[in-house]
C-alpha positions as a printed Julia matrix, in Angstrom:
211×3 Matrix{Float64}:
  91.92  52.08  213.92
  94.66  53.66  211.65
  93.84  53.88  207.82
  96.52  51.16  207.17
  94.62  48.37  209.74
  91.61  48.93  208.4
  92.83  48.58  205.27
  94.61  45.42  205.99
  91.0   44.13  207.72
  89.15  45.07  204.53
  91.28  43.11  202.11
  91.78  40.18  204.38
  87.4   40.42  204.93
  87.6   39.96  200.62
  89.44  36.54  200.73
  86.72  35.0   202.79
  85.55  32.46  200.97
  88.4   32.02  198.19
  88.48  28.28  197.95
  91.63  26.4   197.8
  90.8   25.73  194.31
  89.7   28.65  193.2
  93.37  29.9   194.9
  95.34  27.12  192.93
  93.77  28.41  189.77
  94.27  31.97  189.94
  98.16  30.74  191.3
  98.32  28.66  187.7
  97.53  32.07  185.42
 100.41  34.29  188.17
 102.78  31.42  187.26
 102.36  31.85  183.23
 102.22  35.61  183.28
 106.01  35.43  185.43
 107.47  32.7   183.31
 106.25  35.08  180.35
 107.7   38.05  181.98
 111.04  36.61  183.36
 111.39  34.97  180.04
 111.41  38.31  178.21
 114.28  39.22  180.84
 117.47  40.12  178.4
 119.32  38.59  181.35
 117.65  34.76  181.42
 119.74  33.11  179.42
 120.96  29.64  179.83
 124.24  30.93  179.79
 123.55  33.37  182.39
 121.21  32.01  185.24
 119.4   34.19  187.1
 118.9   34.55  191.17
 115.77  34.81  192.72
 113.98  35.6   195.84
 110.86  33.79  196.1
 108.46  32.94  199.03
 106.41  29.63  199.23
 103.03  30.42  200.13
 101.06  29.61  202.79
  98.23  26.89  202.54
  96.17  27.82  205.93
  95.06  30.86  204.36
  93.87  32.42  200.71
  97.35  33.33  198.92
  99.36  32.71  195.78
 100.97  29.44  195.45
 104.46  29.8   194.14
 105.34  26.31  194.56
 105.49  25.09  190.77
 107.34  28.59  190.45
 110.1   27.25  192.52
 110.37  23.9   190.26
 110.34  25.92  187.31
 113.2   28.29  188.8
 114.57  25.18  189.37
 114.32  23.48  186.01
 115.69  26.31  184.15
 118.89  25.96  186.2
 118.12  29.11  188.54
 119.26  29.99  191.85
 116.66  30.31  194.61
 116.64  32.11  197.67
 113.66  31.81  199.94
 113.17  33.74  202.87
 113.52  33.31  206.57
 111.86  35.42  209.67
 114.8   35.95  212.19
 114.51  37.42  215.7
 115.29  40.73  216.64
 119.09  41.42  217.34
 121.24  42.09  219.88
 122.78  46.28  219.78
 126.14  46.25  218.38
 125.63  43.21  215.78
 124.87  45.13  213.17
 121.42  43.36  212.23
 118.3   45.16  213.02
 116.82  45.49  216.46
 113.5   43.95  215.06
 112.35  40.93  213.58
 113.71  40.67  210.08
 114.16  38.77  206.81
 117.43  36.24  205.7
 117.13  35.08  201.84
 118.81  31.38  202.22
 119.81  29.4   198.7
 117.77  26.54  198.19
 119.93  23.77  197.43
 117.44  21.05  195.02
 113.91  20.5   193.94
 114.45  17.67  197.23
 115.84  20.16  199.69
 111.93  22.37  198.26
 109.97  19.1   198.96
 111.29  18.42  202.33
 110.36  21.36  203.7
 107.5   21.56  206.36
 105.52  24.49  207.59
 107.23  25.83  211.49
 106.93  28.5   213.47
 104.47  31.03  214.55
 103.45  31.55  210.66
 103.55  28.29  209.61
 105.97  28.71  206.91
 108.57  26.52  205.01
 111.7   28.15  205.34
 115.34  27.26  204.78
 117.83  26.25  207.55
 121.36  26.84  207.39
 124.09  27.17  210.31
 124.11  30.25  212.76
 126.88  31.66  211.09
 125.51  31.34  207.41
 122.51  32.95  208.62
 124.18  35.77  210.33
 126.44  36.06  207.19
 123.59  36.14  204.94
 121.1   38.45  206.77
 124.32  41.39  207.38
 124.77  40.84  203.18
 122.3   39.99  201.22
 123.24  38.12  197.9
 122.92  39.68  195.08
 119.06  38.74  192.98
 118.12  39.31  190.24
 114.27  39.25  190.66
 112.44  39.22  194.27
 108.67  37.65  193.88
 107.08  39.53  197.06
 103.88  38.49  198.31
 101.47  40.74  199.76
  97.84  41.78  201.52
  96.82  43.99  198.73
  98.27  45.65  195.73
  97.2   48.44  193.77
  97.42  47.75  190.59
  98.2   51.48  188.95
 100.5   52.42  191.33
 102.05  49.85  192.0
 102.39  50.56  195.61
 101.95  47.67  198.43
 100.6   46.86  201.85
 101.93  43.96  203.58
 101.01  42.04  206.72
 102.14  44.44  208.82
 105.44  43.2   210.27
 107.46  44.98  207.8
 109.45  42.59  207.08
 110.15  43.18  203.12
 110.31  46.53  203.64
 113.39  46.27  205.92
 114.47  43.9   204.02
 114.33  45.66  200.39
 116.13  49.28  202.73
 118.86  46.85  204.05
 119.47  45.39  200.7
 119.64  48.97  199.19
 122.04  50.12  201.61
 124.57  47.08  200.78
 123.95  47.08  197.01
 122.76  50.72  196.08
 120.11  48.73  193.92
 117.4   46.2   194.42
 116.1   43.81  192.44
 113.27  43.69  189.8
 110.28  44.05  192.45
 107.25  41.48  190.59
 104.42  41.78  193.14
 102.16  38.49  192.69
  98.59  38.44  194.12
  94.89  36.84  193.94
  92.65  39.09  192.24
  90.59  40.05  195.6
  93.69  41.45  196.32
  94.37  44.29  193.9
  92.44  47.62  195.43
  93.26  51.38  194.42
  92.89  52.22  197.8
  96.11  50.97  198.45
  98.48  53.74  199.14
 102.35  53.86  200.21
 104.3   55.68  202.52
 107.91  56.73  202.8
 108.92  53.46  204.27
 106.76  51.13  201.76
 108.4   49.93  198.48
 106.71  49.99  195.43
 106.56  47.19  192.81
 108.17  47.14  189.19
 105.3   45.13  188.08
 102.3   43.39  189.62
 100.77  40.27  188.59
């Protein structure tokens, strides 16, 4: 077993047990200490709303809840993008040739509520037409912030390990390549999460902050 899966077993072995209270409280302090931090943002003005990539976590297993995130992204006026696991593509489309990531716009606080857990990862994702999509995933909009979720964090380095899919990491290279930037990187996490033996590669972004 490489370092990295054994890694990924280890941190996954520490949120055995985390109750879905105990998940929903820790998710409550994350919340404060990102309003706090996006709030100190010299770009988050009401004149000036920000856009943001943000995931809505899962419920079947131990993981940050962003979902009173989204209705305070929402409240302020924000625009939010949440994230959508495409197929791999077909040569000569210029998407990659492996399952990757589309940030859609979320329209309304009712467009977040209606949303229902599909799919082989049970998330609550987006839909938009083919060709939005497809527009969407070859250009990224612009964000301003990009709330990433994780398996475990270290909390010096700042450096991540996700699922294993990749999928943010593609995402956050592709995004580069079409803006020569990315966004403010705010990792968020349950505390059995955070572990200094997590260690990046070449291919693994690291966070601007973790919370």
């Amino acid at each position: 077993m490489s370092a990295k899966k054994e890694l990924r077993r280890t941190l996954r072995a520490a949120l055995t047990g985390v109750s879905r209270a105990e998940v929903l409280e820790q998710s409550l302090r994350v919340q404060q200490r990102v309003q706090e931090l996006v709030a100190s943002l010299p770009t988050a003005t009401p004149a000036q709303p920000l856009k943001v990539g943000l995931y809505l976590g899962m419920t079947h297993q131990p993981e940050v809840d962003t979902d009173g995130l989204a209705r305070w992204f929402l409240g302020r006026g924000d625009s939010l993008y949440l994230p959508r696991c495409l197929p791999s593509a077909e040569p000569g489309t210029g998407l990659p040739s492996r399952p990757h990531l589309a940030f859609l716009p979320l329209a309304s606080l009712a467009a977040l509520e209606a949303l229902e857990p599909q799919g082989k990862y049970r998330l609550r994702e987006p839909t938009a037409s083919a060709e939005h999509i497809t527009q969407l995933a070859l250009r990224p909009s612009p964000l301003d912030v990009l709330i990433v979720p994780c398996v475990g964090f270290n909390p010096d380095t700042k450096a991540r390990i996700g699922w294993g899919a990749g999928y943010y990491d593609e995402f956050l290279s592709r995004y580069h390549r079409v803006h020569g930037r990315v966004p403010l990187l705010v990792g968020v996490c349950l505390e059995q999460q955070l572990s200094g033996s997590v260690v990046g590669d070449e291919r693994d972004w690291a966070m601007d902050v973790v919370v």
